[in-house]
N, C-alpha and C positions, 0 to 999 in steps of 0.2 A: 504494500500500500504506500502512495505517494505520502509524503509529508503534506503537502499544500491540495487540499479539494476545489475544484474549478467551483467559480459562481453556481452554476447549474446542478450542482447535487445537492440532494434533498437533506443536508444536514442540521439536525436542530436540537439544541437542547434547552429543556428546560427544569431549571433547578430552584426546587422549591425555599418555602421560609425553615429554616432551622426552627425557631420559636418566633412567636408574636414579637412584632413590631419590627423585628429582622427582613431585608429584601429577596424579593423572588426573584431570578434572570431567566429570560429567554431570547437567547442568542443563538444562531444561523445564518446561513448564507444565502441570497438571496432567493434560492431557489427551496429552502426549508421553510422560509419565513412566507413565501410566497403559500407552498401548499399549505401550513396554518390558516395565513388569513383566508385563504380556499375554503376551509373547512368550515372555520364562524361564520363566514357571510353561507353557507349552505345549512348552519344551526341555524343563525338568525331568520332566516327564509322559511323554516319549518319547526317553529320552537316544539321542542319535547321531542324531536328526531335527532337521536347522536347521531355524526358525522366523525370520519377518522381520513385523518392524514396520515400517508406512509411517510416515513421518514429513518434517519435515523444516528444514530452520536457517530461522530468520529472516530469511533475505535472499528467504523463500518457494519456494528451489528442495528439491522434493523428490528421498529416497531410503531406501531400508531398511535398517534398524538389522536387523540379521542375526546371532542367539542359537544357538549350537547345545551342550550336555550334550555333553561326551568325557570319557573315563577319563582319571586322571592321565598313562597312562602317553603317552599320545598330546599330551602338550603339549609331549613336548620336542621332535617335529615343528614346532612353529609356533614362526617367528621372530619373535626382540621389536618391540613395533611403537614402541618408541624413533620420535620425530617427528625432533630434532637430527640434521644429518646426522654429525657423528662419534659418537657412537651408532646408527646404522643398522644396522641385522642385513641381510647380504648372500644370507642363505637363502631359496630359491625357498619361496614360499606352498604347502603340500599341495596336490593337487587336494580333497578332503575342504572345506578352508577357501575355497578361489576357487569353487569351486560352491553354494557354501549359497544362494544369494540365488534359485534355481531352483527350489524344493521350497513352501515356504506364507507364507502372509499371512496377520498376526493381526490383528483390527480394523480392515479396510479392504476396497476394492473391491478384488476381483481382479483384475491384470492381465492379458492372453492371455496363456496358456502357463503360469501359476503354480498350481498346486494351492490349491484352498479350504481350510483345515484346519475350517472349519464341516461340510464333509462328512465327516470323520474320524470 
């Protein structure tokens, strides 16, 4: 694997809050960042339909960055994803959030079993 990835590969990460008040990064090249915002503007378009971006870290192993549009009121379901383990939120994941990576792919080959959203 080269050192340097051209603009065009789908590299992206994003690295959560350790604990509260601490910052989140998501940093990519223009072609990881690109298929993200792909993917919200495809949540935002159909709130409560997850959306997943192939992508993947630099070390070249991929995975789906996974968007989904919910009302407020459903976020107090989802536990903080605080990275530090004494900030770790001990609340089971919805099923809602553990299934989203099932439903569609933005800007990428379909895996078996994944819905196209080009068909949509």
């Amino acid at each position: 694997m080269s050192d340097a990835w051209p603009d065009t590969a789908n590299v992206l990460h994003i690295i959560a809050q350790p604990m509260p008040h601490d910052d989140a990064y998501i940093i990519g090249t223009p072609e990881g960042l690109k298929r993200l915002k792909d993917a919200i503007d495809a949540a935002l378009a159909a709130p409560g339909h997850p959306r997943c971006a192939s992508v993947m870290c630099n070390d070249g192993e991929g995975y789906y960055a996974a968007v989904r549009c919910v009302p407020g009121t459903r976020m107090e379901m989802a536990p903080y994803g605080y990275t530090d383990e004494a900030f770790q939120d001990d609340r089971r994941w919805p099923a809602w959030v553990s299934s989203m990576v099932g439903h569609s792919v933005v800007n990428d080959e379909v895996p078996e079993g994944l819905k196209d959203v080009r068909k949509l």
